[in-house]
C-alpha positions as CSV (number, residue, x, y, z in Angstrom):
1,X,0.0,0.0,0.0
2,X,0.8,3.6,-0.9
3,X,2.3,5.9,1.8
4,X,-0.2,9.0,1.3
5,X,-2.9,9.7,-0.6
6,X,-3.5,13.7,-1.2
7,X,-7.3,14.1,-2.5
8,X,-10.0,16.8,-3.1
9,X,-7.2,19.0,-4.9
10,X,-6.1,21.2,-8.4
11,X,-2.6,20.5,-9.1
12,X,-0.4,22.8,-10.5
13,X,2.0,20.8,-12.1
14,X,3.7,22.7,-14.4
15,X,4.0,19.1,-17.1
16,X,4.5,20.8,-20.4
17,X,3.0,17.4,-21.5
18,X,-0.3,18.2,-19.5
19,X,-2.0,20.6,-22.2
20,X,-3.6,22.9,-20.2
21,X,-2.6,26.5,-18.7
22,X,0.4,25.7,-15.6
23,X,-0.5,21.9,-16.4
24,X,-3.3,22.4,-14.1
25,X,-5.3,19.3,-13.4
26,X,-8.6,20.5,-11.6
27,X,-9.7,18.1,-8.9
28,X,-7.3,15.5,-8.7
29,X,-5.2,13.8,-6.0
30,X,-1.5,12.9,-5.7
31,X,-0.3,9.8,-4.4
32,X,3.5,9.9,-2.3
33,X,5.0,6.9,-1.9
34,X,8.9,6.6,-0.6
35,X,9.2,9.8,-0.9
36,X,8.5,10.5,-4.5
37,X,5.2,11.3,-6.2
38,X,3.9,7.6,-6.7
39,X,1.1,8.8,-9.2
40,X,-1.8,11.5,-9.9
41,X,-4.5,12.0,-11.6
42,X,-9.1,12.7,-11.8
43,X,-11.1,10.3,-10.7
44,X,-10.2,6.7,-9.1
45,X,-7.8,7.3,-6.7
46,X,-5.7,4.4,-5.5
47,X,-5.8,3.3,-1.7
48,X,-2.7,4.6,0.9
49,X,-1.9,4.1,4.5
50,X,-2.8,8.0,5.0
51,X,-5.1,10.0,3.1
52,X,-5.5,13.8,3.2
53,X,-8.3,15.9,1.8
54,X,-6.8,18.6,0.1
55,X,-10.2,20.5,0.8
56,X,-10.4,22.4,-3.1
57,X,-6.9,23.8,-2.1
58,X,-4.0,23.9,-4.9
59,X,-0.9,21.9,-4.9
60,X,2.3,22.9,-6.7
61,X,5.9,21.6,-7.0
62,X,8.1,23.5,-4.0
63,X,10.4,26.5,-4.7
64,X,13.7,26.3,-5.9
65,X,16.1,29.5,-5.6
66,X,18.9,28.4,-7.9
67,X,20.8,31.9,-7.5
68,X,21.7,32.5,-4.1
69,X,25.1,34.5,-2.2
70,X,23.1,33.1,1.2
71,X,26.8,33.2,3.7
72,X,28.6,36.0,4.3
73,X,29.6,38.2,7.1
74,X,28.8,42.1,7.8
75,X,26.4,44.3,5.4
76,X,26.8,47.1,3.2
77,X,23.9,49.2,4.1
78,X,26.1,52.1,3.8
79,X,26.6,51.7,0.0
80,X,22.9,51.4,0.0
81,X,22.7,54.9,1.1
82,X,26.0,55.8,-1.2
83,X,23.9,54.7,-4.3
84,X,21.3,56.8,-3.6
85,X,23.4,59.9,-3.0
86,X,24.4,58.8,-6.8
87,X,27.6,56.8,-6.5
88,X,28.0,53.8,-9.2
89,X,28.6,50.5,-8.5
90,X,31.4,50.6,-10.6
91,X,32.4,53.6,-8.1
92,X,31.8,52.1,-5.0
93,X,33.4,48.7,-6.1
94,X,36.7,51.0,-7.1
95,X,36.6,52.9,-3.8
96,X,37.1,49.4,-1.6
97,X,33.5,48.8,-1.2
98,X,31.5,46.5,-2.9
99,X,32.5,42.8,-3.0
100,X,36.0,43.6,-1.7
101,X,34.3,44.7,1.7
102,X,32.4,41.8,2.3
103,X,35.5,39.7,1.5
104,X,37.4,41.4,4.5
105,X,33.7,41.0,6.6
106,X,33.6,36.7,5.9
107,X,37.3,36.3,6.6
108,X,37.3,38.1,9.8
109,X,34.1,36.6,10.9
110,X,33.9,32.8,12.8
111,X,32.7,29.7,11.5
112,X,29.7,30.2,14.0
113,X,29.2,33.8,12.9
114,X,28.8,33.3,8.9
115,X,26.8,30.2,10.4
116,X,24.2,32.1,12.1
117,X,24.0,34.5,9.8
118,X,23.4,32.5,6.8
119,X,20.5,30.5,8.9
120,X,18.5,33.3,9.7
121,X,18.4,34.4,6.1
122,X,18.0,30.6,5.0
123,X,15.1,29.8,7.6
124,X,12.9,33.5,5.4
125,X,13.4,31.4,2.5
126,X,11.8,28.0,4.0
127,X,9.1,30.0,5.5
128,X,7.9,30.7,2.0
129,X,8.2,27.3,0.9
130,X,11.6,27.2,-0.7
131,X,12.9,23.6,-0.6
132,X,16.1,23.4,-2.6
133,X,18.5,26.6,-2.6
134,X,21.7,27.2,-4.7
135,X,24.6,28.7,-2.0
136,X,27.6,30.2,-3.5
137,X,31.5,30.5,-2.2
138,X,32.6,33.8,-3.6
139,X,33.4,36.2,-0.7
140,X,36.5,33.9,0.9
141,X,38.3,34.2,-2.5
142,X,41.7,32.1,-0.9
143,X,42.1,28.2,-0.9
144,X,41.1,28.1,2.9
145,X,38.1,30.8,2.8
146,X,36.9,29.4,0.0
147,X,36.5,26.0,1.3
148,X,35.2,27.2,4.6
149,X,32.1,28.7,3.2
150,X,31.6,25.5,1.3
151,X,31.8,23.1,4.1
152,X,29.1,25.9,6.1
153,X,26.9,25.5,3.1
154,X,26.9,21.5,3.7
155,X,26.1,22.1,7.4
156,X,23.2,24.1,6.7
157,X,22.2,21.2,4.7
158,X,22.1,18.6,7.4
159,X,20.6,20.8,9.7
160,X,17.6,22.1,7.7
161,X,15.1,20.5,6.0
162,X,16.3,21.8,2.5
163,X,18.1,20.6,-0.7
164,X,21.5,22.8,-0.9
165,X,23.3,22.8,-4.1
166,X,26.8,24.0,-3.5
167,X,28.5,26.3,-6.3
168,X,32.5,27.7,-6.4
169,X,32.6,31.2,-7.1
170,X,36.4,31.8,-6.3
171,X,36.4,33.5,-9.7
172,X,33.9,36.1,-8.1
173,X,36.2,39.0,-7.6
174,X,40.0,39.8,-7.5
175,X,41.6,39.8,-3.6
176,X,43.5,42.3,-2.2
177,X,46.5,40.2,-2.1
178,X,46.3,40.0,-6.0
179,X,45.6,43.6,-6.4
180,X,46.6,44.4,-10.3
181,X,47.5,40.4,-10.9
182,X,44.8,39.0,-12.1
183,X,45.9,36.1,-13.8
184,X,48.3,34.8,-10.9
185,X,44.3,34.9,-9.0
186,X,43.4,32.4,-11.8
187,X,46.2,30.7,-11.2
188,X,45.2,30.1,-7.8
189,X,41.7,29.2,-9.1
190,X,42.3,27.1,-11.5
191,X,45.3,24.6,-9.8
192,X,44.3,24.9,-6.5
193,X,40.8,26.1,-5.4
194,X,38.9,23.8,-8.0
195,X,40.7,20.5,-7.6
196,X,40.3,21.2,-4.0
197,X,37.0,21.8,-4.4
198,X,36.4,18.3,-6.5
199,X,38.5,15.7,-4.0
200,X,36.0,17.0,-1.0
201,X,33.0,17.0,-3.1
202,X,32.3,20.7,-2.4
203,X,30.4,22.1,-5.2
204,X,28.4,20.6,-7.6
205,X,29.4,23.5,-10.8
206,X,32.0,26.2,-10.4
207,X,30.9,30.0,-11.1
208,X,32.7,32.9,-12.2
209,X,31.6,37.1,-12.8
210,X,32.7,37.8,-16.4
211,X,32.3,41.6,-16.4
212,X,34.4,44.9,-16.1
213,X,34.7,45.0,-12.5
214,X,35.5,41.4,-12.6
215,X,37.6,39.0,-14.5
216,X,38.1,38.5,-19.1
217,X,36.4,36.0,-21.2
218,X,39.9,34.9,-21.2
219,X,40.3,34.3,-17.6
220,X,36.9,32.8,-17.3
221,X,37.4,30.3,-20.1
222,X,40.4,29.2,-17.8
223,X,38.3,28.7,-14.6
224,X,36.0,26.6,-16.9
225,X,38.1,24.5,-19.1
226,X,39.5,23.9,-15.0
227,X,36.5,23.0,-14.0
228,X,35.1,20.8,-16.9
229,X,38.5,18.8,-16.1
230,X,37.4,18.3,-12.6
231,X,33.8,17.1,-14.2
232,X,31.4,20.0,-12.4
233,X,29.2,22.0,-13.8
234,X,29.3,25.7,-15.4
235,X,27.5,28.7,-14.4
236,X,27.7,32.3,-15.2
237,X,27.1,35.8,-13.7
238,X,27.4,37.5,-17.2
239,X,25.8,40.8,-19.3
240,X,25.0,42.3,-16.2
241,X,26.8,45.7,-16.4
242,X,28.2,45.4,-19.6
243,X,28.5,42.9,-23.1
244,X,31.3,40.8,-23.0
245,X,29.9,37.9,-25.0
246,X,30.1,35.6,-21.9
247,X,26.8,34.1,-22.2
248,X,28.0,32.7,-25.3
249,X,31.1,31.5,-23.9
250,X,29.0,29.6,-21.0
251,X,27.1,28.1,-24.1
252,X,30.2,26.7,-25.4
253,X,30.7,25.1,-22.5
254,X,27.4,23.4,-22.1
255,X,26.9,25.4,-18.6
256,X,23.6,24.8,-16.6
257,X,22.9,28.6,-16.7
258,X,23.8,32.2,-17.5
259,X,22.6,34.8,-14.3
260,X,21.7,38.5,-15.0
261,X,21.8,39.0,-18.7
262,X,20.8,42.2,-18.7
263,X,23.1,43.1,-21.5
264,X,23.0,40.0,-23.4
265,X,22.7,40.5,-27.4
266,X,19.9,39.0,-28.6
267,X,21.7,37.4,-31.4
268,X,23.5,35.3,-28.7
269,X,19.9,33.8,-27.2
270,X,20.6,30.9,-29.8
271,X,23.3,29.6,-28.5
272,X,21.7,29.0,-25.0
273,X,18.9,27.1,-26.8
274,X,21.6,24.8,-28.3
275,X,23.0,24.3,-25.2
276,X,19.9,23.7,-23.1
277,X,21.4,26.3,-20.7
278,X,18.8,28.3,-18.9
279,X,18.2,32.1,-18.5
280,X,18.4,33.0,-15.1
281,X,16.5,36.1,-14.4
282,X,17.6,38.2,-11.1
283,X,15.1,41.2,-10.7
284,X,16.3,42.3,-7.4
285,X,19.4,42.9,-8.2
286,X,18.0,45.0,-11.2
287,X,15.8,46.4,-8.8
288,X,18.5,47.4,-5.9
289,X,20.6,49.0,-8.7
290,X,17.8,50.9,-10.2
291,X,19.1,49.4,-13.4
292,X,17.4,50.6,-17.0
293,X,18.5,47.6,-19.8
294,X,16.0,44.8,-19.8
295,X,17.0,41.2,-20.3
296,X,16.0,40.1,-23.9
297,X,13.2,38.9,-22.8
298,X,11.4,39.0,-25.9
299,X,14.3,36.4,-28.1
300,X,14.5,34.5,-25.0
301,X,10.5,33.5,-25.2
302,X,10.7,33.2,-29.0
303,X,14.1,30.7,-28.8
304,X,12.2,28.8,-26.4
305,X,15.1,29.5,-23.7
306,X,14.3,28.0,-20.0
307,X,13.8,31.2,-18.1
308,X,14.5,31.2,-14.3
309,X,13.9,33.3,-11.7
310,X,16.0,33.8,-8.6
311,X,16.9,36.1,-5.6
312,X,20.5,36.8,-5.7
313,X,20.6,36.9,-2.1
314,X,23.5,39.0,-1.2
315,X,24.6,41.9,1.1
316,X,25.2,44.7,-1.7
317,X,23.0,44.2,-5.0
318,X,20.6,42.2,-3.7
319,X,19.3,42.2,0.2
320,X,16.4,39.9,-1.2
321,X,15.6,37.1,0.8
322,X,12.2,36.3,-0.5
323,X,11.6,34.6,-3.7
324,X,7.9,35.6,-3.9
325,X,9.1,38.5,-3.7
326,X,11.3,38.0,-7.0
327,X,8.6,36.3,-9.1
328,X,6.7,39.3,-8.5
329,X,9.1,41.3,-9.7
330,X,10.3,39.6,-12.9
331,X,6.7,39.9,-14.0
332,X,6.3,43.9,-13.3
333,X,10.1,44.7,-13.7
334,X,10.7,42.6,-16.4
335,X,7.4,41.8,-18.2
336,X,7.0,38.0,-17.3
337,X,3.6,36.1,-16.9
338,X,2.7,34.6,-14.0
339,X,3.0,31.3,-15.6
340,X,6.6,32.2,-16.8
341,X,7.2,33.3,-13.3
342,X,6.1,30.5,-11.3
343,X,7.9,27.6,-13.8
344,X,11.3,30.1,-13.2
345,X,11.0,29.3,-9.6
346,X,10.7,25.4,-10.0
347,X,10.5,24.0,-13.8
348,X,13.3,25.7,-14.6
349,X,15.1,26.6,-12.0
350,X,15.5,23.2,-11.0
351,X,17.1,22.5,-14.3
352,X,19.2,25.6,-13.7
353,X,20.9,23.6,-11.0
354,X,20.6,20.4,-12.6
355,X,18.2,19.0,-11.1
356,X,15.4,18.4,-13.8
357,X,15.0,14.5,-13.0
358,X,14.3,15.0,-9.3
359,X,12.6,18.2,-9.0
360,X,10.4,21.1,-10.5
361,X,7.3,19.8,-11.7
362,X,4.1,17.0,-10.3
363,X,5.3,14.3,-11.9
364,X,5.8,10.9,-11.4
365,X,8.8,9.7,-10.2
366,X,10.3,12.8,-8.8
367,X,10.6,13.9,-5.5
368,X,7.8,14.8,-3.1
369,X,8.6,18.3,-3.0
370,X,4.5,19.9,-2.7
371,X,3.2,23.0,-1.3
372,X,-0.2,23.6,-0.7
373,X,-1.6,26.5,-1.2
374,X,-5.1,28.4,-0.4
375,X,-5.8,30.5,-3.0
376,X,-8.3,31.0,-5.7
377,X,-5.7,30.7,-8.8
378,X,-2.2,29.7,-9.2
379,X,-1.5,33.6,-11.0
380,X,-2.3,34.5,-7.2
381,X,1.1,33.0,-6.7
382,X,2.9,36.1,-8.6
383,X,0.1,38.9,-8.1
384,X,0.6,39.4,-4.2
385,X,4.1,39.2,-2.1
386,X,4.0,38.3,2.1
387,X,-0.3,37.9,1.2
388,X,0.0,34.3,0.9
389,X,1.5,31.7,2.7
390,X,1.9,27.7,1.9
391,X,-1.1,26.3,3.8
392,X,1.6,22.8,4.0
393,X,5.3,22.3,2.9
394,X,6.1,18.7,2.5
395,X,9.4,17.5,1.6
396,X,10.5,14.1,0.1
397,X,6.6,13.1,1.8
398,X,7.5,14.7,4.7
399,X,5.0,16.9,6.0
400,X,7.6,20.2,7.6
């Protein structure tokens, strides 16, 4: 006999193969067994040890934030305020702030510290029914910082109930002990930090910001060639503040996703649809930096690009730690529907992080990852941020 038995409910579950609007099936159940969605459907409903009635409620697949800065220690508040007194990122970053400053905040700050930290901020994002979150390195940028925030990142996920899928960002920014040396920080990336990184099974893709205020299409092709020869995955902060033609690059490396794109050509959108690598969408950052050039959103629908959405948690572009919050925004920011919006935050962004066979959608075989939801229709989901809650989270069957 079947573990559970949820009846009496409209799924959302975002099956391209189920023809209807989100792949909503109207009053259905869902049957959990081991863990994984056993089966679903209308009408007969096999038999299981516990059966729930959904009472007319909606079921969807659980949130995924597949772009995500969640550990690091201090704030910058203060460039907050510098912004709006006009400063540039660019500015800021060139003045010691930015990036640079929370570097210096996470290395002087304890294990416990950037612990705590990151769990309170973690903990907002379960609240709103987040299951599985990406966590980047980025702000240790040495061998042994870099590692640290890692193995934090793999504590957080044996002590919450919540998928973590661990990305190396050493190529994030250059450190002050490299100041003007570039290359010898690749280096260091590339023959150290990565292999590292692969014998303790640290990260599952390796990350890198190709941009002015951060490292050459050159330099990143290095980090990734490195990291293909370690067998991880690619990702890709690129076209944020500028066009280097790194979404491309990412492409030719068959990376799981390219984050930001503000600036990204649409002439380059075909070469994430030959790769089948995804279009992560980051409003709040866009929002934070009161930025003006819109993704190509338009080629991206057209090419039939996966488009994600995500919060780029972080302590200076992006002080988002709500990803209902984001899906609102990517549909009045950047002109998504709330269909688009609500498949960024699981369909896709579950194949963003690789994931595509285990999570994203109500479908049989993957992983019992539901939230329940008491609402009227599943655009509700987008429309209204801190309105609704998740009536139930259940992970992997278990009922949180």
């Amino acid at each position: 006999m079947l573990d559970q038995l949820i009846e009496n409910v409209h799924l959302i579950t975002l099956d391209p193969e189920q023809p209807a609007a989100y792949g909503l099936l109207e009053n259905a159940w869902l049957a959990i067994d081991q863990g994984k969605i056993h089966s679903l459907g209308q009408g007969a409903a096999p038999e299981a040890e516990l059966t729930v009635d959904g009472q007319g409620q909606f079921i969807s697949p659980a949130l995924i934030d597949c772009h995500n800065h969640l550990i690091w220690g201090g704030n910058r508040a203060q460039e907050f305020e510098w912004r709006l007194q006009g400063r540039s990122y660019q500015e800021i970053a060139k003045a010691g702030g930015g990036i640079a400053s929370t570097v210096a905040a996470t290395r002087a700050a304890t294990d416990e510290e950037l612990y705590q930290g990151a769990a309170q901020r973690l903990q907002a994002l379960l609240d709103e029914g987040v299951t599985t979150v990406e966590v980047k390195s980025g702000y240790g940028l040495s061998l042994e910082q870099e590692l640290r925030m890692l193995r934090i990142a793999k504590q957080l996920s044996t002590e919450f109930s919540v998928h973590i899928s661990t990305t190396l960002l050493a190529a994030h920014a250059l450190p002050p002990e490299f100041k003007d040396n570039a290359d010898a920080y690749i280096d260091l990336v590339c023959r150290e930090i990565i292999p590292a990184a692969a014998v303790e099974k640290l990260a599952d893709a390796v990350d890198v910001f190709c941009e002015g205020v951060g490292f050459t299409p050159d330099q990143c092709r290095r980090v990734f060639e490195a990291a293909k020869a370690h067998s991880l995955a690619i990702k890709g902060h690129v076209e944020q503040l500028s066009d280097l033609g790194g979404a491309k690059l990412v492409a030719e490396f068959d990376g799981w996703s390219v984050d930001h794109i503000e600036y990204l050509q649409a002439g380059d959108v075909a070469h994430l649809k030959e790769s089948d690598t995804v279009a992560v969408l980051l409003p709040g950052a866009f929002y934070s930096l009161k930025e003006t050039q819109l993704p190509p959103i338009a080629a991206i629908r057209e090419a039939n690009v996966a488009m994600a959405v995500a919060t780029d948690l972080n302590p200076g572009t992006s002080p988002l730690a709500s990803l209902r919050l984001a899906m609102n925004q990517a549909c009045v920011l950047f002109g998504l529907t709330p269909e688009e919006s609500l498949r960024g935050v699981t369909q896709h962004a579950a194949q963003a992080l690789g994931l595509s066979s285990q999570k994203g959608m109500l479908k049989v075989g993957l992983d019992a990852d539901l939230l329940m939801w008491n609402i009227g229709h599943p655009s509700e989901l987008s429309y209204g941020f801190n309105l609704v809650k998740p009536a139930a989270i259940i992970r992997e069957g278990n009922w949180l």
